[in-house]
MARGU-294030 format. One line per 8 residues: for each residue z, x, y of C-alpha. Coordinates in Angstrom, 3 decimals, m for minus. Layout:
! residues N
Z/X/Y; ...
//
This chain:
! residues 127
68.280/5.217/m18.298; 71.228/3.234/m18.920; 70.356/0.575/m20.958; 72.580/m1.767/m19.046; 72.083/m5.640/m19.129; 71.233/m7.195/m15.576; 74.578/m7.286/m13.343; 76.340/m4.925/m15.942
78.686/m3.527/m13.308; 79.265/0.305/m14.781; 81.409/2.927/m13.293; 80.304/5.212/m10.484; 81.895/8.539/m9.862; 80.785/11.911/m7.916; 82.217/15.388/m8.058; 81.690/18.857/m6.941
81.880/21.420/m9.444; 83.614/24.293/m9.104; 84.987/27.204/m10.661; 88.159/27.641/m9.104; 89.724/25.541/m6.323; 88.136/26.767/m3.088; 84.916/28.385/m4.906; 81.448/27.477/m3.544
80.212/24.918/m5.784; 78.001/24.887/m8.612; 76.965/21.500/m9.107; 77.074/18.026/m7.977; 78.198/15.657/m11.087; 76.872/11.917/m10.860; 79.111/9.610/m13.337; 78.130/6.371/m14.824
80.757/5.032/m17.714; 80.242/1.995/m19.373; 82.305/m0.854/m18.252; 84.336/m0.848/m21.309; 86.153/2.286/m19.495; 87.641/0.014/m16.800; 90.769/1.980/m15.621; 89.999/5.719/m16.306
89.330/6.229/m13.086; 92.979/7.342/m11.778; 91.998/9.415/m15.055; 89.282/10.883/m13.398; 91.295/12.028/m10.470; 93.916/13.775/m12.386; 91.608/15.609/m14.962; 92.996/18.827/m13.910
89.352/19.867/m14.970; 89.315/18.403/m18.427; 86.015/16.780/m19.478; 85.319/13.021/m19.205; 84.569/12.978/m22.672; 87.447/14.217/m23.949; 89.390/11.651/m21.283; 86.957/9.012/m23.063
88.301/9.947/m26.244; 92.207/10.591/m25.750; 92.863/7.346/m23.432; 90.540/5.026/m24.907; 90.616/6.310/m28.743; 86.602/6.108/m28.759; 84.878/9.021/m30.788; 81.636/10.874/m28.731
79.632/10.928/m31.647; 76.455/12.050/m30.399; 75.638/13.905/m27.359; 71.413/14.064/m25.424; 71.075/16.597/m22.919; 67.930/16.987/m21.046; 67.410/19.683/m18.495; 64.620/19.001/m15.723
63.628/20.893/m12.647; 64.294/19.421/m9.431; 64.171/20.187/m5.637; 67.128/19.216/m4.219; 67.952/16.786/m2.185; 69.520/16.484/1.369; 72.848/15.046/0.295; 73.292/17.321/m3.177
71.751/20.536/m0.980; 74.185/19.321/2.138; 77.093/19.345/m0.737; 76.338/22.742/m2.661; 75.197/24.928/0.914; 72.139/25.167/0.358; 68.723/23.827/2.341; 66.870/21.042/0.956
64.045/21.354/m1.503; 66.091/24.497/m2.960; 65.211/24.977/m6.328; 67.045/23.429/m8.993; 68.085/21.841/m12.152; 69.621/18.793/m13.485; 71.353/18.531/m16.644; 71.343/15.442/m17.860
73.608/14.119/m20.529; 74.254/10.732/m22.377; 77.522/10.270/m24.746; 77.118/7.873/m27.651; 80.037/6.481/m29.929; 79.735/5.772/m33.237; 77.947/2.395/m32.478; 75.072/3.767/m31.091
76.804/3.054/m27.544; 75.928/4.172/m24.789; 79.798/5.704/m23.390; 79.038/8.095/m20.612; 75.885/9.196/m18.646; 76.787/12.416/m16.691; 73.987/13.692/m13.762; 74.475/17.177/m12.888
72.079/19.211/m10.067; 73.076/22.715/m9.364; 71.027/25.021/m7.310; 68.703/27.470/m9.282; 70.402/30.789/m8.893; 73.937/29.094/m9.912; 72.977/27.548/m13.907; 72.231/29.554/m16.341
71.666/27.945/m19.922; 71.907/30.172/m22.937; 71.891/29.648/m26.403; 71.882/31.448/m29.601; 70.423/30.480/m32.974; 71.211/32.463/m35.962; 70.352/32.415/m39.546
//
């Protein structure tokens, strides 16, 4: 959730992932940036690919501090299965991830659904 107060107006944005320009997508991203960020959005449209958090950081000299990520299982819905060519109720997941300062602040929520067979999370622990 995002913790916003009542008519807190925060930044929408939607993208198709993608690999390369061209490339089936992977993902649909949902973007909600605190109002604070008023402005990156020209930004946003000339990433060149670079994460929002790093745009966050560079053009508004906030620090990501802390980063949640949830991943849940979804079907998909029409629109996001429309989007990545696939039918709806495809399998999927959504990676969900909230970007806190060093306040405790809530910066950037990102949404992401891709279709099952095109996310694969791996990690490795070592000791």
């Amino acid at each position: 959730s995002l913790a916003a107060a009542p008519g807190e107006e925060w930044i929408y944005a939607v993208a198709l992932r993608r690999e390369t320009a061209g490339a089936k997508p992977f993902g649909v991203t949902r973007l909600f940036l605190n109002p604070a960020l008023r402005g990156i959005e020209k930004a946003l449209r000339n990433s060149g690919g670079r994460p929002v958090y790093a745009l966050i950081e560079r053009d508004f000299k906030v620090r990501i501090d802390r980063v949640e990520q949830m991943i849940t299982a979804v079907t998909l819905a029409e629109e996001d299965a429309a989007n990545l060519g696939v039918p709806a109720g495809t399998p999927g997941l959504c990676i969900r991830r909230s970007y806190f300062d060093g306040d405790g602040r809530l910066v950037e929520m990102a949404d992401t659904v891709h279709p099952a067979d095109r996310f694969t999370y791996r990690m490795e622990l070592q000791r």
